[in-house]
Structure formats: structure tokens, C-alpha cells
C-alpha positions as CSV (number, residue, x, y, z in Angstrom):
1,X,-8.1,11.7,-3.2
2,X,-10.7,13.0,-0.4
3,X,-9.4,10.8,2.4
4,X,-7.2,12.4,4.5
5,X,-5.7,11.0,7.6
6,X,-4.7,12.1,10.9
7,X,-1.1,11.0,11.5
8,X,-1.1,11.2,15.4
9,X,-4.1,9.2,15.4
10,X,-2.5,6.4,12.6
11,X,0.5,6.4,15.0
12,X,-1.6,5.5,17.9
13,X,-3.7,3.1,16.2
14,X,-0.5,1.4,14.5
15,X,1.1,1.2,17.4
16,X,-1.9,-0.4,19.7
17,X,-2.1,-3.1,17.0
18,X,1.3,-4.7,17.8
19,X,3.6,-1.7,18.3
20,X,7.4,-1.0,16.6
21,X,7.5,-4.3,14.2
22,X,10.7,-6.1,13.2
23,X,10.8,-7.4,9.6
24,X,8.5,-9.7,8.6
25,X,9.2,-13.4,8.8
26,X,9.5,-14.9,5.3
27,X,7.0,-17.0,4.7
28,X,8.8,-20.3,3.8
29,X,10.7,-19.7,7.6
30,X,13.8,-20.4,5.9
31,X,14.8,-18.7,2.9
32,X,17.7,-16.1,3.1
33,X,17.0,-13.8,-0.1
34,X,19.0,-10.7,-0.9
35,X,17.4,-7.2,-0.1
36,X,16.5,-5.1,-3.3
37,X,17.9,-1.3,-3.2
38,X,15.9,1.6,-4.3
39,X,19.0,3.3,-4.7
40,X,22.5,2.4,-5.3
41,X,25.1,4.0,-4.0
42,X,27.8,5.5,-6.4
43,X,30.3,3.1,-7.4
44,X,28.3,0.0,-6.3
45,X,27.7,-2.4,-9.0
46,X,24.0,-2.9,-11.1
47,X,21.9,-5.5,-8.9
48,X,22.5,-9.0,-10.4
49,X,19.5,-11.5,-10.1
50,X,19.1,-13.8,-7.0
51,X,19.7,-17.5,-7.2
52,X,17.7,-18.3,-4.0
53,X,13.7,-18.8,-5.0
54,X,11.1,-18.0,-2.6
55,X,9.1,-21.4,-1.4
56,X,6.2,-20.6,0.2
57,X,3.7,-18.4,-0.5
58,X,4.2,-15.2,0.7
59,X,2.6,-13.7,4.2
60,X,1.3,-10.6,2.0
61,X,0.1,-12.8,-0.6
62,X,-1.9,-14.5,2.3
63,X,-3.0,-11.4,4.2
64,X,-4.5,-9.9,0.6
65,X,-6.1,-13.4,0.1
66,X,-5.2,-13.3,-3.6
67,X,-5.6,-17.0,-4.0
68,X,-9.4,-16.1,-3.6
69,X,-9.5,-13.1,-5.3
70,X,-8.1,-14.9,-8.3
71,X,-10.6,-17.5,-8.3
72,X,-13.6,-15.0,-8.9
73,X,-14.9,-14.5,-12.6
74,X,-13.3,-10.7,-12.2
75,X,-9.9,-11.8,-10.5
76,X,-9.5,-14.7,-13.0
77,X,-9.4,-12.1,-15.7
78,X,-5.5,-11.0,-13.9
79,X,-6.3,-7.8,-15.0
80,X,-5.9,-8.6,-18.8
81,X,-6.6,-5.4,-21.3
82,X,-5.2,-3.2,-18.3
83,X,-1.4,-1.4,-18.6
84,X,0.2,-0.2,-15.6
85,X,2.9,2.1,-16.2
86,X,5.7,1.7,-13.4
87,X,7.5,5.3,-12.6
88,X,10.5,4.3,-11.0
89,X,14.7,2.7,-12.3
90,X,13.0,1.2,-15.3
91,X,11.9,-2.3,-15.6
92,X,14.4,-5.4,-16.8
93,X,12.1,-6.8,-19.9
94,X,14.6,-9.9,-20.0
95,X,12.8,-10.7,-16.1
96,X,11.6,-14.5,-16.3
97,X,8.1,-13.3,-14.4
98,X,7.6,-10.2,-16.8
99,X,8.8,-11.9,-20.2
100,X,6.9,-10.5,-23.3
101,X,4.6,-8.3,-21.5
102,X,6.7,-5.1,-21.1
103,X,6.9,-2.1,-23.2
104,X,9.6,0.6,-22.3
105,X,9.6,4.9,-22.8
106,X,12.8,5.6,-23.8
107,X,16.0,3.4,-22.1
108,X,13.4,2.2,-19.2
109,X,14.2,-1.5,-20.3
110,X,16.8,-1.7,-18.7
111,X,17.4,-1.6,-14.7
112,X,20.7,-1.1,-13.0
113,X,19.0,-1.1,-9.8
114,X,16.4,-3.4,-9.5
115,X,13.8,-1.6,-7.7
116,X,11.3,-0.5,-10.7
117,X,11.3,-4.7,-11.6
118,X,10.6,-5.6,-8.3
119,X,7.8,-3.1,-8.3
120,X,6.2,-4.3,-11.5
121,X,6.8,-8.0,-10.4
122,X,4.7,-7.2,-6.9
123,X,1.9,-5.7,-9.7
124,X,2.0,-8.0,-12.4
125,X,4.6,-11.2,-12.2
126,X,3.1,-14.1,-13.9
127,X,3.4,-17.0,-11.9
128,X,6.1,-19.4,-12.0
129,X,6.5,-23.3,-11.9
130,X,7.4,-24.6,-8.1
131,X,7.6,-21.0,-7.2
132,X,5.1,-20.0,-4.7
133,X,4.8,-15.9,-6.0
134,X,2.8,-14.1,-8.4
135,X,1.9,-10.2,-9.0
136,X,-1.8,-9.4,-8.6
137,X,-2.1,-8.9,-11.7
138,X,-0.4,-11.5,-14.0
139,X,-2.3,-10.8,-17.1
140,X,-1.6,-7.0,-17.2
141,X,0.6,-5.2,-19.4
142,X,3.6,-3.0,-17.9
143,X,4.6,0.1,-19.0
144,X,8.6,1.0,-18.1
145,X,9.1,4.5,-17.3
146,X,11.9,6.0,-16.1
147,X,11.5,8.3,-12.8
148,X,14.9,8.1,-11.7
149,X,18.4,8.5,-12.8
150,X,20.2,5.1,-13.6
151,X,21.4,5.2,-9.6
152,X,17.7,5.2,-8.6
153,X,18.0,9.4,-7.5
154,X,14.5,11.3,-8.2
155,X,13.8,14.8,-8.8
156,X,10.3,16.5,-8.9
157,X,11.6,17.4,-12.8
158,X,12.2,13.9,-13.3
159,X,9.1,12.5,-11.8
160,X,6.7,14.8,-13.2
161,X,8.3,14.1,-16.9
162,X,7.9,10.1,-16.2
163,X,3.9,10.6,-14.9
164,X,3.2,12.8,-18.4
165,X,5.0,9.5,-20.4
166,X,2.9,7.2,-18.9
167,X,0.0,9.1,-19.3
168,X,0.9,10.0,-23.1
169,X,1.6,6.1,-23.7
170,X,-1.9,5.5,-22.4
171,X,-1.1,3.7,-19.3
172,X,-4.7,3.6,-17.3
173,X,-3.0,3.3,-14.2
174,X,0.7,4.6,-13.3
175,X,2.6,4.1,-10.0
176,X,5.3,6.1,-8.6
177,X,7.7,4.3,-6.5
178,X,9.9,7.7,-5.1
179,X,8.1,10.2,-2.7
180,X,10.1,13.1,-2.4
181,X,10.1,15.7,0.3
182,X,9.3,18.6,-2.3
183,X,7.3,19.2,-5.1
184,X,6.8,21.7,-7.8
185,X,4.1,23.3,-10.1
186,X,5.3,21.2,-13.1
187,X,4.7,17.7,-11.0
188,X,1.2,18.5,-10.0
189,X,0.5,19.7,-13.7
190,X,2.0,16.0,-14.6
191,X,-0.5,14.1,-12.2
192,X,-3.7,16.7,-13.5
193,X,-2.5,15.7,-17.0
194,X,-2.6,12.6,-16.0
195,X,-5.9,12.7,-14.4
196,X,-7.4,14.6,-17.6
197,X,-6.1,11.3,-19.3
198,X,-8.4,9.1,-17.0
199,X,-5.2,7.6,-15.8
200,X,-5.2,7.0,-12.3
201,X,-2.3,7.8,-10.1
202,X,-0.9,5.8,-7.2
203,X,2.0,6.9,-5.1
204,X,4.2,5.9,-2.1
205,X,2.8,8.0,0.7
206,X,5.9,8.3,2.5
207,X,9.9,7.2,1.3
208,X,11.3,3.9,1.8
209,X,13.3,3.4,4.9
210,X,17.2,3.8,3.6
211,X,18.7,3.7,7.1
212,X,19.8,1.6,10.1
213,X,16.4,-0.1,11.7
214,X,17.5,1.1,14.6
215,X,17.6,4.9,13.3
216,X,14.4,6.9,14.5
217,X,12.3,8.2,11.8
218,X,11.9,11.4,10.5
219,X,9.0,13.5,11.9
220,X,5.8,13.1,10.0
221,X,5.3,15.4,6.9
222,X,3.7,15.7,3.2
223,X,5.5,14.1,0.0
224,X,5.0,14.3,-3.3
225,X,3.7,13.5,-5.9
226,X,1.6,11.3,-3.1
227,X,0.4,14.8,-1.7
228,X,-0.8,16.0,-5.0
229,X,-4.4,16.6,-5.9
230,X,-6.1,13.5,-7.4
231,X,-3.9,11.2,-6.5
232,X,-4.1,7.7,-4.6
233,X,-1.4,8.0,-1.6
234,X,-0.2,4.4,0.0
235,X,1.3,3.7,3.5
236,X,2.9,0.8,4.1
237,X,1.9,-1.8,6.9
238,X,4.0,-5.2,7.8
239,X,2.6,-8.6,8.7
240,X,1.4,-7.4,12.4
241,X,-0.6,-4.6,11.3
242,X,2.2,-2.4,12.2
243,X,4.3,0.3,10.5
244,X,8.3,-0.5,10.9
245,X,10.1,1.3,13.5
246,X,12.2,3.5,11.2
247,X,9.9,4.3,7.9
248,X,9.0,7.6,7.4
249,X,5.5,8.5,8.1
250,X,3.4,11.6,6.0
251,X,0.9,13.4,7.5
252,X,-1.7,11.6,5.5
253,X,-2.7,8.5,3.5
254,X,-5.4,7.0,1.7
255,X,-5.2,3.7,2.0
256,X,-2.5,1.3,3.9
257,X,-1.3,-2.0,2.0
258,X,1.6,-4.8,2.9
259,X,4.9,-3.0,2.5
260,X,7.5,-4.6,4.9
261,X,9.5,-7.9,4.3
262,X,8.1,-8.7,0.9
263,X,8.4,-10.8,-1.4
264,X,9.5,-9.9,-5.4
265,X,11.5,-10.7,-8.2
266,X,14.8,-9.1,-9.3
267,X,16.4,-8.0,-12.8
268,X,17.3,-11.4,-13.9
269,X,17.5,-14.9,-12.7
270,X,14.1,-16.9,-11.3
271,X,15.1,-15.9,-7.7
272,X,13.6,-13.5,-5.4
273,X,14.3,-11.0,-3.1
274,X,12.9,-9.1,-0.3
275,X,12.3,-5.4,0.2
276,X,10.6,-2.9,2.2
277,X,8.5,0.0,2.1
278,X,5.5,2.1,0.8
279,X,6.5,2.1,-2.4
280,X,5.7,-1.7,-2.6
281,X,2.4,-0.9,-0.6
282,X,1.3,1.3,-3.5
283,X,2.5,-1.7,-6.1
284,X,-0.1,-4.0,-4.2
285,X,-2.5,-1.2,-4.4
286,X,-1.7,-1.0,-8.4
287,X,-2.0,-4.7,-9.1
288,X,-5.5,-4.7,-7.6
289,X,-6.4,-1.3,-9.4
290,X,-5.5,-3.7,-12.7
291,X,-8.0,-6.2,-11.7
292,X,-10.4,-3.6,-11.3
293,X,-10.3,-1.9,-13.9
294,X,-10.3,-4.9,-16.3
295,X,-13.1,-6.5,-14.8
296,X,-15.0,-3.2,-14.4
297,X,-13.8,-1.6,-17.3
298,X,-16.5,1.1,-17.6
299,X,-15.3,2.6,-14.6
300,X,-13.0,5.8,-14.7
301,X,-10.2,6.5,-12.7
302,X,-11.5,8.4,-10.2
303,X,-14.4,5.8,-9.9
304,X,-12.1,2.9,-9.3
305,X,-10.2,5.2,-6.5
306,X,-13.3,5.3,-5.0
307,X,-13.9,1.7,-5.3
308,X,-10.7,0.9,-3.4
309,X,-11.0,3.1,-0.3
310,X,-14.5,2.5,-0.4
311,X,-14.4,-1.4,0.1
312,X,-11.3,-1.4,2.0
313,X,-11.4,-2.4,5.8
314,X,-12.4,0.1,7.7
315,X,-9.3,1.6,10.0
316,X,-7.2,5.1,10.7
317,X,-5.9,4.3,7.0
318,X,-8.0,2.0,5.5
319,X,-6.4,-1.3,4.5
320,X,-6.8,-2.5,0.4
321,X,-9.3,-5.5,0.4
322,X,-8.6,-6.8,-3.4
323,X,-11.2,-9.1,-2.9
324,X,-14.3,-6.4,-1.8
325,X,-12.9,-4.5,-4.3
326,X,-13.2,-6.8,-7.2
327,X,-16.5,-8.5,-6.5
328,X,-18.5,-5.7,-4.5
329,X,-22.1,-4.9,-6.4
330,X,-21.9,-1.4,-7.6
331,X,-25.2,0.4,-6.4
332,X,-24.1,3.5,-8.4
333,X,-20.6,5.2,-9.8
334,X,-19.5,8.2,-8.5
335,X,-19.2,11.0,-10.8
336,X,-16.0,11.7,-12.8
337,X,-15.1,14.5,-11.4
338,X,-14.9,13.9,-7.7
339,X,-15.2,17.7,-6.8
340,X,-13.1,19.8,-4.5
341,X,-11.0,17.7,-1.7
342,X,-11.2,17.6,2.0
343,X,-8.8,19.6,4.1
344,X,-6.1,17.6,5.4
345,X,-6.3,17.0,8.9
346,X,-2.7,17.6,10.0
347,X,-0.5,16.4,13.1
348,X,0.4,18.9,15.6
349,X,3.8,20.2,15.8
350,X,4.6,21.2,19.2
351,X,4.2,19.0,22.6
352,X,2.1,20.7,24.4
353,X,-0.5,19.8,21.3
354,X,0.3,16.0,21.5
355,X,0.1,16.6,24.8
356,X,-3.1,17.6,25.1
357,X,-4.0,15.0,22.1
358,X,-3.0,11.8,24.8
359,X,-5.1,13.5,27.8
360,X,-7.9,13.8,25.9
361,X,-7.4,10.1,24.7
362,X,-6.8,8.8,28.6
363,X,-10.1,11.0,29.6
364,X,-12.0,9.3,26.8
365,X,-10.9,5.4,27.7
366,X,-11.8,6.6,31.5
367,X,-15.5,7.8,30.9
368,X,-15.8,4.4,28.4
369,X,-14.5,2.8,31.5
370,X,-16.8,4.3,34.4
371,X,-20.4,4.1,31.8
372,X,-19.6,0.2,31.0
373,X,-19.2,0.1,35.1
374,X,-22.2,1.5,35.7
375,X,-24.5,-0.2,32.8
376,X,-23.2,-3.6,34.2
377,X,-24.0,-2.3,38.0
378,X,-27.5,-1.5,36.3
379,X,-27.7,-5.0,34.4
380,X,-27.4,-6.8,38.2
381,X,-29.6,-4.8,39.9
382,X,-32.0,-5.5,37.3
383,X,-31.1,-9.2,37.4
384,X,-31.6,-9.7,41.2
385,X,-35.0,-7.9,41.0
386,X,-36.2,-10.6,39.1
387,X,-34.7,-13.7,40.4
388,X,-37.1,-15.9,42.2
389,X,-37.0,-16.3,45.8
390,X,-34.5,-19.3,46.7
391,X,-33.1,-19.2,43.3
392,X,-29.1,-17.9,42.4
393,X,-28.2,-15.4,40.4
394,X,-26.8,-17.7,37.6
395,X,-24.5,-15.7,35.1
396,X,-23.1,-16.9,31.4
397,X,-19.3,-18.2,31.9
398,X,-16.9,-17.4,29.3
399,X,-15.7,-20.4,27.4
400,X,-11.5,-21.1,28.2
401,X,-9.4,-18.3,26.3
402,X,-12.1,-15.8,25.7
């Protein structure tokens, strides 16, 4: 896409908003549920289903205000017509939330892992009786695709082979859960393929976080098939507005979406579980795309790319806004072709940049400092110039806790 993001400035503005976050609180305060993998390690056994149900809805349910969304005469639709192809372990069809509304490439119907189901739950879970969760788009179709060896492992090969499936099995919009560190000529001619297909492709932006909490992250950096021409790149924010402490940041993003300590369903069972990370971010992203595209379905891909970072709330990354996006007036579509992309604006590498990137911050803050002084200096003067003789200089109080 033609956003491109600083990362030095996303750090800072991430961090002024609440700073390193721990996870995010469950929702129903109470609720213990297992942690879904994105990859298993070898010898560890296939991810059984979770016996404890999530209660309350869900803080990124609440943020996204889906309840409202899904009360409009678009969002009611639940993205119905629409098939989202999920790029990632493959999808469990036998899932409670996803029954009779997957279709699999190949052996993707089946899910050792448990990652690519909770993905397509976050997109398109129908809801459940007593059970306080539901995908954005619960009338979509899912498309199972396998991007990932049965352990969850990606390559670029792999990756670039499960984009061209999707697009072949005419998915309109296909997300890709793994965000590798390198990518090849064959995965960027997988996402144009795709993109000649008017498919539109969402990825992770950065890879989940696989390590301690406490571990730093990895220095910022591209990844792909997020960094690829044409395609919709995700971050991943938690409930304070913040990225976690230890997830991996790129150098660039289109838009930001809830990502940490969320809610989703497993492989089997009508319990839940909790996971972490941007590929759950771009999930949210392709749930809403779903309920775009159905209710707007003259729109092409590229157009409803636009239509997401263009009504999303205005920030470093911008943050999804399912509602704006599904019930904004169009006052003209942007044309298929979207035309050659910005340069990405990259972080510096060495200190003495970042260095010089935080003085010219501070020098900033102290000349908006020293002009609000003087204007106010300016707005007494003026005050006392007027003021009758005998009479005080009377000014507005705030009101308690302003």
C-alpha cells in the first residue's frame, strides 16, 4: 500500500500512549484460557481444544465497537457473499464457530497447530449461545490454505504457493498470518498475481512474539510478504494503545489493529483461547475487509484498501475503525490501479541518528512550550487593558479533574 510509516516515530508515539504494556486483561477478569501456538515445537503434541469458554465480551471486541458496526444495514450483512482465504497451519472445518462454512486447498482442513483456526475464528466465528465472542465477519466464507508446514514453520516457497491458491480459488481477500525476515522474487510474483486477481492481500507486519516477555525485541526491520508491493501490512496494538514489550517491530505499517491478549477459538471444543500478535491484528483487519467488501461490493481491492486507511483514526499507524469503514459516504473510488508507491521512510541505524532524532524532538516540545507562554502573556496583557477601573481580572476555573 502507499502508507509508509516511520518506525522511530511509531515507537515514540506507542510508547507516550502508555509505554511497554503487559498482556491484556481478559475481559471476563477471570477466565484462565490456554495460549494458542503459532508453532509447535517438534515432538509436542497437536493443540487439543479448550474446555474453558470466554464470558465476557472481549476488550478488542469493545475497542473495535463491533456491536455497533453490526447493527448497521452494511455490518448486519456479516460480510455474507465474501471469502477470506486464511494463509497460515490450515483451518479445523470440524470448529463449532466455523461449522459448514469452510472450504480447504489441499490437506488445509486439518490443523495440528491451531493458529490458522484461531485466525479465521478472529475473521469470521459465528457467534455462539452464552458465549460472549464472534469474528467480524460471521457470515463470510473461509478459504483453508496451507502456508506452513504441519509444525506451523513458513518458507517464502511456501507462502508464496499458499497466496497463488488462494487467489486461484477466488478468495477476494487472503491473510497471511507468518511474516518472515526474507523474501523472494516468486512471493512478490504470488501477491501481484494476486493483486491482478482483484484479491486483496493483508499481512502481519511484523512476527508474533515467540519468546520470554521479558526478552528484548529484535531491532526494527522489513518482512515479508507484509513488505511486498500492493499489499495491506498490520501492526499489532494491545488494550492501552501500546505495542508489547517484546514483539518485533518493522520498519513500516499501514494500519495498527488489536493484537495482544485476544480472544479466539481453537481446533475443537467450544472453548477459547488467547493469543498474541500481529498476525491476529491483520485477522481483525480481514474480518472488517469482509464487511466491506460485501456491503460495498463494487469496490475493488485496492479501493477497499484505501477505504480502510482512509477512515481509520488518524495516528503514527493509523488504527482500523470497522465502523467508518463500513458506513463512510463514498465521494468518489480511487482508481484500480493505485499507481507507483511512496518511498518508505526508514529508521535510522546508528545512535548518533536517533540521537539527533530525540534533540530535535526536545527542541520542538521547548519552542511549543515558550510560544504557548508568550501567547498567554499576550492574552493578559490584552485582558487587563480592558478591564474597567475597580473591576478584577476574573478568569474561567477549570472544573475538578480537568
Amino acid at each position: 500500500m502507499s502508507r509508509s510509516v516511520n518506525a522511530f516515530a511509531v515507537a515514540l508515539a506507542l510508547s507516550a500512549l502508555g509505554g511497554p504494556a503487559a498482556a491484556a486483561p481478559l475481559a471476563d477478569g477471570g477466565v484462565n484460557l490456554p495460549v494458542i501456538p503459532s508453532v509447535l515445537a517438534a515432538g509436542a503434541s497437536c493443540t487439543a481444544g479448550s474446555s474453558s469458554p470466554a464470558k465476557a465480551v472481549p476488550w478488542e471486541q469493545r475497542s473495535l465497537g463491533l456491536a455497533r458496526v453490526w447493527r448497521t444495514p452494511g455490518g448486519s450483512m456479516g460480510g455474507a457473499g465474501v471469502t477470506v482465504a486464511v494463509v497460515d497451519t490450515g483451518v479445523a472445518a470440524q470448529a463449532p464457530a466455523l461449522a459448514g462454512r469452510v472450504t480447504a486447498v489441499g490437506a488445509a482442513d486439518g490443523d495440528c497447530v491451531g493458529h490458522g483456526t484461531f485466525v479465521a475464528g478472529l475473521v469470521a466465528a459465528a457467534p455462539a449461545r452464552q458465549v460472549r465472542f464472534a469474528g467480524v465477519a460471521s457470515g463470510a466464507r473461509v478459504l483453508a490454505v496451507r502456508g506452513t508446514d504441519t509444525r506451523g514453520t513458513a518458507t517464502a516457497a511456501s507462502l508464496a504457493s499458499g497466496i497463488r491458491s488462494a487467489a486461484q480459488a477466488g478468495a477476494e481477500i487472503i491473510v497471511v498470518s507468518p511474516a518472515l525476515a526474507q523474501g523472494s522474487a516468486d512471493l512478490t510474483a504470488a501477491v501481484a498475481y494476486a493483486s491482478e486477481r482483484d484479491a486483496l492481500v493483508i499481512a502481519a507486519a511484523a512476527p508474533d512474539p515467540t519468546g520470554p516477555a521479558t526478552a528484548p525485541p529484535p531491532p526494527p526491520r522489513d518482512y515479508w510478504p507484509a513488505s511486498d508491493p500492493g499489499v495491506l501490512s498490520v501492526l499489532d496494538l494491545d488494550a492501552k494503545g501500546s505495542r508489547p514489550a517484546n514483539a518485533p517491530s518493522p520498519l513500516r505499517a499501514d494500519l495498527a489493529a488489536p493484537g495482544d491478549g485476544v480472544v479466539g477459538i481453537g481446533p475443537s471444543g467450544k472453548g477459547h483461547y488467547i493469543g498474541s500478535g500481529a498476525s491476529l491484528a491483520a485477522a481483525y483487519v480481514a474480518g472488517t475487509a469482509a464487511l466491506v467488501r460485501s456491503a460495498h461490493p463494487d469496490l475493488t481491492a485496492a479501493q477497499t484498501a484505501a477505504r480502510l486507511t482512509g477512515t481509520a483514526y488518524p495516528s503514527d499507524v493509523p488504527r482500523l475503525d470497522p465502523y467508518a469503514a463500513v458506513t463512510s459516504v463514498r465521494t468518489g473510488t480511487a482508481p484500480k490501479d493505485a499507481g507507483p508507491q511512496e518511498p518508505p521512510v526508514r529508521l535510522a541505524s546508528d545512535a548518533s541518528a536517533r540521537t539527533a532524532s530525540h534533540r530535535a524532538l526536545a527542541t520542538a516540545a521547548t519552542g511549543v512550550a515558550v510560544g504557548l507562554g508568550v501567547a498567554w502573556v499576550a492574552v493578559i496583557v490584552r485582558l487587563r487593558g480592558r478591564r474597567r477601573p475597580g473591576a478584577g481580572l476574573e478568569l474561567e476555573q477549570p472544573e475538578p479533574g480537568t
